[in-house]
C-alpha positions in Angstrom: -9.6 4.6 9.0 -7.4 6.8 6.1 -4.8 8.7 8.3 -4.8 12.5 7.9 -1.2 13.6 6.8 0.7 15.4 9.2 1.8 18.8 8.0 4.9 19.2 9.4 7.5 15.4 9.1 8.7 16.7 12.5 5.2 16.4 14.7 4.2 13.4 12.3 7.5 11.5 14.0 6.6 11.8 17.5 5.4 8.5 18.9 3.8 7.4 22.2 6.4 6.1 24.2 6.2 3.2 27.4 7.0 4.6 30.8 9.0 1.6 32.5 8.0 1.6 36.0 10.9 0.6 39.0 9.9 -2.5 41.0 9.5 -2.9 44.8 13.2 -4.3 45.9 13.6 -6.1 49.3 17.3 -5.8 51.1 18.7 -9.2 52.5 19.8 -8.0 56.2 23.1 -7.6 57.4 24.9 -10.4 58.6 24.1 -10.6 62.9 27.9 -10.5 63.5 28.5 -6.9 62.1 27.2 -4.1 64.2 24.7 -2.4 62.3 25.7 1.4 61.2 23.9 4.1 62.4 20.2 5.2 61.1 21.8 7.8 58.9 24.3 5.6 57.0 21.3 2.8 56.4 19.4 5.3 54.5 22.3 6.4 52.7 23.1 2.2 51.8 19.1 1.5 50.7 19.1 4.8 48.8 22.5 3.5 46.7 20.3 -0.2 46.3 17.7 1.5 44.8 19.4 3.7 42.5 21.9 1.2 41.5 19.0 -0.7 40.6 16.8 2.1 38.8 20.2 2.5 36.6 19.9 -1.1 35.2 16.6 -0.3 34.2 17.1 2.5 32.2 20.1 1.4 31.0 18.6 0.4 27.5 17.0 4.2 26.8 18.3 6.5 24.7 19.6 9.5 25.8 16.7 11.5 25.5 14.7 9.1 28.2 13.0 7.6 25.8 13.4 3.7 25.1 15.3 2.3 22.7 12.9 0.5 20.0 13.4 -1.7 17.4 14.5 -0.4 13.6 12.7 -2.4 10.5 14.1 -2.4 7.5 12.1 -2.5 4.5 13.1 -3.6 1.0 12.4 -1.7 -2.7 12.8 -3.3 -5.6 12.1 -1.7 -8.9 12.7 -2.9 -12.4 12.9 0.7 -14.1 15.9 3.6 -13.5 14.8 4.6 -10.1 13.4 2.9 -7.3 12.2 5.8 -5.8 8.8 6.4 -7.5 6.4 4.4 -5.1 8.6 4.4 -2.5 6.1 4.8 1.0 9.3 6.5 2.4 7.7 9.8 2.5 4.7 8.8 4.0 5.6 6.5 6.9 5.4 9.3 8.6 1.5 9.5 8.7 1.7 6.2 10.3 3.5 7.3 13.2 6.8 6.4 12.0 10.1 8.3 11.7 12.9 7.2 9.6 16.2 5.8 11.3 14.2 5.6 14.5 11.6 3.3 14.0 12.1 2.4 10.3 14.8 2.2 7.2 14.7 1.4 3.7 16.7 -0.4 1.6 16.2 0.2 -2.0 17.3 -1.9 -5.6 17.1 -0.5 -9.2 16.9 -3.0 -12.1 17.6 0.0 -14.4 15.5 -1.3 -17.2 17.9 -4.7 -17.3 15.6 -7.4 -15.9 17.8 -9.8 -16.3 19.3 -8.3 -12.8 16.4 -8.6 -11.0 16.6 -11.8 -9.8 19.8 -11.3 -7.9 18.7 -8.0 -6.5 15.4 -9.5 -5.3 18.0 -12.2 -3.5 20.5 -9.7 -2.2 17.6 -7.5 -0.4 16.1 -10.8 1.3 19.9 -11.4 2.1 18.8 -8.3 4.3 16.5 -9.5 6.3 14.3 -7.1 5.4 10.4 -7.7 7.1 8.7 -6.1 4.0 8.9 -6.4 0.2 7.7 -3.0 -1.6 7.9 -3.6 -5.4 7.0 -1.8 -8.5 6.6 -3.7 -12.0 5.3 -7.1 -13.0 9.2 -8.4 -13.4 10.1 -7.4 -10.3 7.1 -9.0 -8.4 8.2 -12.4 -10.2 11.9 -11.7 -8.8 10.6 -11.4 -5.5 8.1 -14.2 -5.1 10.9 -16.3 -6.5 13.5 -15.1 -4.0 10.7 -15.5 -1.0 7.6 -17.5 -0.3 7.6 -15.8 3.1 8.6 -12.5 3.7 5.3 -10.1 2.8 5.3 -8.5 -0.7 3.7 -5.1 -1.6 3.0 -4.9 -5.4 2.4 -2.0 -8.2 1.8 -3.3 -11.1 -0.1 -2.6 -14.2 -2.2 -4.9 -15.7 -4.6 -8.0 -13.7 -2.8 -9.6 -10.7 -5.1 -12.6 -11.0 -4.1 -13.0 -15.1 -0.7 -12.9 -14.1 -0.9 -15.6 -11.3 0.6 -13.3 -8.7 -2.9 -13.7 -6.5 -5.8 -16.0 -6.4 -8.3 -12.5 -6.5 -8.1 -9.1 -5.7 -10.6 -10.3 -2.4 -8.4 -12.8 -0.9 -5.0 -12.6 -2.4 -3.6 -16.0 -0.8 0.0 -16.6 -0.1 2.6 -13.5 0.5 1.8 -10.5 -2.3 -1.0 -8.1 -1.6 -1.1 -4.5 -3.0 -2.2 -1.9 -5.7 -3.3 -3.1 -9.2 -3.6 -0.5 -12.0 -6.2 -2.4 -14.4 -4.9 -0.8 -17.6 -7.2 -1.2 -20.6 -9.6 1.8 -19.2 -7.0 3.7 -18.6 -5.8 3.4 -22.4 -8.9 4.5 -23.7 -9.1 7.6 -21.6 -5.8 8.5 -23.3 -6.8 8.1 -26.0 -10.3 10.1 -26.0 -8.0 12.7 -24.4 -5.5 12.7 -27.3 -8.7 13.3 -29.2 -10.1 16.1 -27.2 -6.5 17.7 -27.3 -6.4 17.4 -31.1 -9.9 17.8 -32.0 -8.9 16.7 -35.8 -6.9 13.7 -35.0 -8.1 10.8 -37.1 -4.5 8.6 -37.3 -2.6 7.7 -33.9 0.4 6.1 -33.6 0.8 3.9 -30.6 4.2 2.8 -28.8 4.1 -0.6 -27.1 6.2 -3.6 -26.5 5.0 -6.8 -27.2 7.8 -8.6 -25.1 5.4 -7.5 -22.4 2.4 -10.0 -22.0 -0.1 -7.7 -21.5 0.3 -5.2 -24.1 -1.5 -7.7 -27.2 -4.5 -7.4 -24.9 -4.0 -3.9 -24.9 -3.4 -2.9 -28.0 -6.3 -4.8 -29.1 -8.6 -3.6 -26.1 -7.4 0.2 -27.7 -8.4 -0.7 -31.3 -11.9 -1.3 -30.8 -11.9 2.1 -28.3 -10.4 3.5 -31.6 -13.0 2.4 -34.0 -15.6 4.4 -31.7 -14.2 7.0 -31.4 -13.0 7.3 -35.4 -9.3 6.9 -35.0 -7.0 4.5 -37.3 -4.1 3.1 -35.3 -0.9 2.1 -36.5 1.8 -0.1 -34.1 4.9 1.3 -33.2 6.4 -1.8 -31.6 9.9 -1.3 -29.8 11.3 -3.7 -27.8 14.8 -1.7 -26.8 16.0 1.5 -26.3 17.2 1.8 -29.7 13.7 0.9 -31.3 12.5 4.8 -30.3 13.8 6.7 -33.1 13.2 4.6 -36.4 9.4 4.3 -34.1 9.0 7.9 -34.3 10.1 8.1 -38.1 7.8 5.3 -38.7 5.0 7.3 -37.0 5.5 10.7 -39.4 5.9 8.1 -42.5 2.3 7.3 -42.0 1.1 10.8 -41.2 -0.2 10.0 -38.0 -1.4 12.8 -35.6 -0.6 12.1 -32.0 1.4 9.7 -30.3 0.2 7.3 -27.4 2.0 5.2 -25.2 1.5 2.0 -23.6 3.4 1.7 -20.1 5.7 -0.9 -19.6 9.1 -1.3 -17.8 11.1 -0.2 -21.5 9.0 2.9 -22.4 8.5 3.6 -18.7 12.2 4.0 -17.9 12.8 6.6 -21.4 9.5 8.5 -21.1 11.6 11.4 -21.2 13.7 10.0 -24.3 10.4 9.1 -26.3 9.1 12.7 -25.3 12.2 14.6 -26.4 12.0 12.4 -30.3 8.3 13.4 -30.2 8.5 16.9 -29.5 11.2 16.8 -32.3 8.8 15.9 -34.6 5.8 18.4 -33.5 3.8 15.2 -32.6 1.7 15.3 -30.3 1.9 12.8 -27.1 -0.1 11.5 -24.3 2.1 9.7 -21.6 1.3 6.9 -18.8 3.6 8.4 -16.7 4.0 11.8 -15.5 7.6 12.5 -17.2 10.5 14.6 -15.3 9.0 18.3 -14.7 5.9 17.1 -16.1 7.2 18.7 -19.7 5.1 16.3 -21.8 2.2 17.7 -23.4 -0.2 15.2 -21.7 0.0 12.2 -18.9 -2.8 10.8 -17.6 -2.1 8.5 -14.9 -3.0 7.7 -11.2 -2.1 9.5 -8.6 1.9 8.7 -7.6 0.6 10.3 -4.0 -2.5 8.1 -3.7 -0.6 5.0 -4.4 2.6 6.3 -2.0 0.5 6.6 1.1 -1.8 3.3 0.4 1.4 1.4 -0.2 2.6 3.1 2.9 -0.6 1.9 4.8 0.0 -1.8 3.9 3.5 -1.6 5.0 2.1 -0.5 8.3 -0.8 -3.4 8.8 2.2 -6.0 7.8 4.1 -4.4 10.4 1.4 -4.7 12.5 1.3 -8.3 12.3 -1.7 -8.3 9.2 -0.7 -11.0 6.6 -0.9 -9.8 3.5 -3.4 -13.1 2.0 -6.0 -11.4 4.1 -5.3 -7.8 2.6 -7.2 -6.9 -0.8 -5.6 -6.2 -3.8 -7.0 -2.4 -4.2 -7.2 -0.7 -7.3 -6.4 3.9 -7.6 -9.3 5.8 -6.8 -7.6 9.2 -7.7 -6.1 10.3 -11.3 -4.2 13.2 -12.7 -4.3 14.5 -16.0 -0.9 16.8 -16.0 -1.3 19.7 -19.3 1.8 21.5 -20.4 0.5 24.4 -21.9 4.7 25.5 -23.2 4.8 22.0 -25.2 1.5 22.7 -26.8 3.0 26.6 -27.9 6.3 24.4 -29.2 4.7 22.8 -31.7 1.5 24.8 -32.3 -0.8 23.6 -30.8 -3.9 25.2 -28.7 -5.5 23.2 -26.3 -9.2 23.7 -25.7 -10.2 24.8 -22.4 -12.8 22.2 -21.7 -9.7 20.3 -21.2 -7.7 22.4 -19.3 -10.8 23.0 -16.8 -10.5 19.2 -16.1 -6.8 18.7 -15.5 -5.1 18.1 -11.9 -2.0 20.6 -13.1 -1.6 23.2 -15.8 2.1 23.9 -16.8 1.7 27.7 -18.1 
């Protein structure tokens, strides 16, 4: 059953607590030789037993009455600038759980350097952490090299099973179960949006990095969207930060129209870069991302809260004592197209409303 979020954190912390209960006690007599006090003073001894005992009990609850419960710590690993994105943090609390009572999180940025991820992954199962919750093909690798046994929660782009992470999306085998954005749809929504958008459009440029091992597939899974819809494509291929500007000359150099960009740890982690060099140039962009304060002209992408809370519902089954080879890989039901209506005025551009009637957020 989908939990209904709790709308205030507070209520959504409160958990069901056990009552202990105090046991019966029995009193070895007195020895015979000592007199035995009077009736008053034998009360007043078995009443001091039984509280003296009643005090062990409750000696391990807090100080509210309530009993002192075991704290799991979760691990995040991410391969781009922030290891925040997917975090189920915010949502834990849907599950019943509060953070630093019943749960923590411990949390690892690769910053875009992936070459770091493999220590990271190591330092964070160092932890002992009980759970695994990471975002980006590189960083799943880390972790199923740093542990065949502690449970893994994935986000990743691209086909789980192509990437041997998971035997199927049915029966995942082994430790790594989670959310799989299959990408090549996605692509081609972009770019029949880019087209909407810019109703003229016959020339897009499109940013990818072919260090990635999906984005070949892509690019050639986009070309044939591109012949249908009557769009040339030229490759902008960048492979380090400082690949984005001569891109984005090379993009106005052939007179291309819009701008589309294939997600991957590197253009992921300078969305807001790429967007600031396009802008520049009065091109017009459609990101994978939703990019900080959503001032891109257009993202398309799933939905960051739809993937928070189903990450966060994994994390609770595994806690639970579900293994994650018998969890199926699930794919996002829910997408957003984000429209910002002050980068279209920038660089003169009206947007039809037949696509501002369909988006998830207008930025006026």
């Amino acid at each position: 059953m989908t939990p209904v979020v709790p709308q205030e954190t507070a209520a959504s912390a409160m958990r069901t607590r056990p009552v202990s209960t105090v046991p019966h006690y029995t009193e070895c007599p007195l020895p015979l030789t000592l007199p035995s006090p009077p009736l008053g003073e034998r009360i007043k001894v078995r009443g001091l037993v039984v509280l003296l005992a009643f005090g062990l009990l409750i000696a391990p609850l807090s100080a509210d009455g309530q009993q002192a419960t075991k704290v799991r710590r979760i691990g995040v690993l991410d391969s781009t600038f922030s290891a925040s994105p997917f975090t189920p943090l915010a949502w834990m609390g849907a599950f019943g759980y509060a953070v630093g009572r019943d749960i923590t999180f411990e949390s690892r940025s690769a910053g875009g350097e992936d070459e770091r991820l493999p220590s990271l992954a190591a330092e964070l199962v160092g932890l002992g952490v009980e759970v695994l919750v990471v975002s980006g093909r590189p960083a799943v690798h880390a972790a199923r090299k740093a542990t065949g046994t502690i449970p893994i929660v994935m986000i990743v782009e691209g086909d789980p099973v192509k990437a041997g992470l998971v035997s199927s999306l049915a029966r995942p085998g082994g430790n790594i179960t989670g959310m799989a954005v299959l990408t090549a749809e996605l692509n081609q929504k972009r770019l029949q949006l880019l087209k909407e958008a810019v109703p003229r459009l016959t020339r897009v440029a499109v940013l990818w990095n072919p260090g990635d091992p999906d984005k070949a597939d892509e690019w050639e899974d986009l070309r044939a969207a591109a012949r249908l819809l009557g769009v040339q494509l030229h490759s902008l291929e960048v492979r380090r930060a400082g690949d984005f500007e001569p891109a984005l000359k090379a993009a106005v150099r052939e007179r291309a129209g819009g701008l589309l960009v294939l997600a991957d740890r590197l253009t992921v982690s300078y969305q807001d870069v790429i967007h600031d060099l396009a802008a520049a140039k009065r091109l017009p962009a459609i990101f994978p991302l939703r990019t900080f304060n959503d001032r891109a002209l257009l993202s398309y992408a799933p939905s960051r809260s739809e993937i928070t809370l189903r990450v966060a519902a994994y994390v609770d089954k595994i806690l639970k004592g579900a293994k994650p080879a018998d969890l199926p890989v699930e794919e996002p039901r829910e997408f957003e197209l984000i429209v910002n209506l002050q980068a279209a005025r920038a660089i003169g551009l009206t947007l039809p409303r037949s696509l501002l009637l369909r988006a998830y957020k207008v930025i006026e």
